[in-house]
NULOMI-99425 format. One record per residue (C-alpha): x, y negated, z negated. Coordinates in steps of 0.25 Angstrom, whole numbers, plus 5000, padded with zeros to 4 digits. Example, Ala and Ser with C-alpha at 12.3 -4.5 7.8 and 13.67 -1.06 7.14 Angstrom:
<sites>
504950184969
505550044971
</sites>
This chain:
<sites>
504449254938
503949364946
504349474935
503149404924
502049434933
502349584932
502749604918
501449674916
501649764927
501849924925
501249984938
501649944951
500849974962
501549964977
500749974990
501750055000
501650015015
502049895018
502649865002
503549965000
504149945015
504249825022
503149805032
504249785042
504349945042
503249925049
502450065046
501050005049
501549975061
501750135064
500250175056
499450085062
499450145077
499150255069
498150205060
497450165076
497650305081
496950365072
495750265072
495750305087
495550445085
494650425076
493650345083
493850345096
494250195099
495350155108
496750125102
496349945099
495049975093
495650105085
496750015078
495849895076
494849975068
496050035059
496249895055
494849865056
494649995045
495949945038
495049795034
493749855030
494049985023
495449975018
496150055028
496050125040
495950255034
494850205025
493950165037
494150305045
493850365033
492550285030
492050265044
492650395052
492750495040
494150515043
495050605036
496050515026
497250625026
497150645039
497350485044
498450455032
499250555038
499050525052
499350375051
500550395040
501150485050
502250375055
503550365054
504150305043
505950315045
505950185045
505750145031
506950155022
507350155006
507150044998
508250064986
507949924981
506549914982
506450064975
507450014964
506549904962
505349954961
505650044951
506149944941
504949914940
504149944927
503150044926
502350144937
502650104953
501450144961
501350164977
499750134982
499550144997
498550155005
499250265014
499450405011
500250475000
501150525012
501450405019
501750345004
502650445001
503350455014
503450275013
503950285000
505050395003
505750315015
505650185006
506450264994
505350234985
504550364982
505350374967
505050234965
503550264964
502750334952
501650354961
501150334973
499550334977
499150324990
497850334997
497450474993
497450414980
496650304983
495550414989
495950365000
495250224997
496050115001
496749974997
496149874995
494849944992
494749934975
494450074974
495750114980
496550054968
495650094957
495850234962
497350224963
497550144951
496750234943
497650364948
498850294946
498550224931
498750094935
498149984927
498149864938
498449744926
499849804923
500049834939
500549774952
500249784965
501249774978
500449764990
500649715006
499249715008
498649605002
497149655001
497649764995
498049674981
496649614979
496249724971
497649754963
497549594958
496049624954
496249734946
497449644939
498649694946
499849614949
499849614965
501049584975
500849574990
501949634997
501949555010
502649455019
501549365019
501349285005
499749285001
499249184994
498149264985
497349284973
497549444972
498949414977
499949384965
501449394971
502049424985
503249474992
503749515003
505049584996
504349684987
505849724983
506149574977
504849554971
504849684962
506249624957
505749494955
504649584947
505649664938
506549554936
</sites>
C-alpha cells in the first residue's frame, strides 16, 4: 500500500548523515567534540560552555556553523573542514540499499547540510556515490541551512526539482516541515515514530521502505 503514495514521484531527495548510515555509526559522536573545539577557539569559553552554545547555535540559527558565521564572522570553509575531518573506516558498502535506490524511478538527489567533501567521502564508504545524479551540499545552499525555507528554494531551484512530484527522506524531523509545505511527499528516517502533520510516513529501515515503495 505504501507503493500508491509515491506513484507521482520522479525526484528523490535524500538527506545523508544519519539516513544513508545508520546512526549506530555514530559519526556525530566524533564531530561534535569537534563542532565544541572549534566554538572554544572561537570565543574564548571553556570546554561546557563552548559545546553548549554549538547546540545552543544549532536551535536558533539552523546549525552551528550558521551561528559563527552570523555572530563571530567565521569563515564557512574553514570550519566545514575542520569539523568533517574525522575518521570515517568504520562505515562499510551498502549493495542492497544501493540496488534499491536506484530502482527507483527517476532523478536521486543527496541535500546535506555538511560539506561537499564530507558528502562525498560518506557516500564512497557506503558504495553509494553511483547511485546518486547529484549531490548538493551546503555550499550549494550559500551556505544557508535546513530547515531554514530559503535553503530548499535555493537547492530546489539548482537542482530542478518540482517538490509536488518529489519526496523527502529525512532523520531530522524539523528538517520536513518545509518539504511537506511546498507538497512534497516526506519520510522520517528515524527510530522513533512521530506522530505529525508535516510527517507522512516513517522508518527505521530505509532499505525495506523504498522496496515497499517500488513494489
Amino acid at each position: 500500500m505504501v507503493a500508491q503514495h509515491f506513484e507521482h514521484i520522479d525526484t528523490w531527495v535524500f538527506d545523508l548523515d544519519n539516513t544513508l548510515y545508520h546512526p549506530s555509526a555514530d559519526l556525530f559522536g566524533l564531530m561534535d567534540p569537534r563542532f565544541a573545539d572549534y566554538v572554544m577557539r572561537v570565543t574564548g569559553f571553556d570546554a561546557g560552555r563552548a559545546a553548549q552554545l554549538a547546540i545552543d547555535y544549532w536551535h536558533s540559527h539552523g546549525s552551528t556553523m550558521a551561528g559563527l558565521m552570523e555572530e563571530h564572522d567565521v569563515d564557512p570553509h574553514h570550519f566545514l573542514a575542520d569539523v568533517h575531518d574525522i575518521d570515517i573506516s568504520h562505515l562499510t558498502p551498502d549493495p542492497e540499499l544501493a540496488e534499491t535506490i536506484g530502482t527507483l524511478p527517476g532523478r536521486k538527489i543527496v541535500y546535506t547540510n555538511g560539506s561537499n567533501n564530507h558528502a562525498a567521502r560518506v557516500l564512497k564508504a557506503r558504495g553509494l556515490t553511483h547511485a546518486f545524479d547529484a549531490v548538493f551540499g551546503i555550499e550549494e545552499a550559500a551556505l544557508t541551512p535546513k530547515p531554514h525555507a530559503q535553503s530548499f528554494v535555493t537547492v530546489f531551484a539548482r537542482a530542478d526539482v518540482i517538490p509536488t512530484t518529489a519526496a523527502m527522506f529525512e532523520d531530522e524531523a524539523r528538517n520536513l516541515v518545509v518539504p511537506h509545505d511546498l507538497g512534497m511527499r516526506t519520510v522520517h528516517v528515524h527510530a522513533d515514530p512521530l506522530d505529525a502533520a508535516y510527517v507522512h510516513h516513517g522508518t527505521d529501515d530505509l532499505t525495506a521502505f523504498l522496496s515497499q515503495v517500488t513494489r
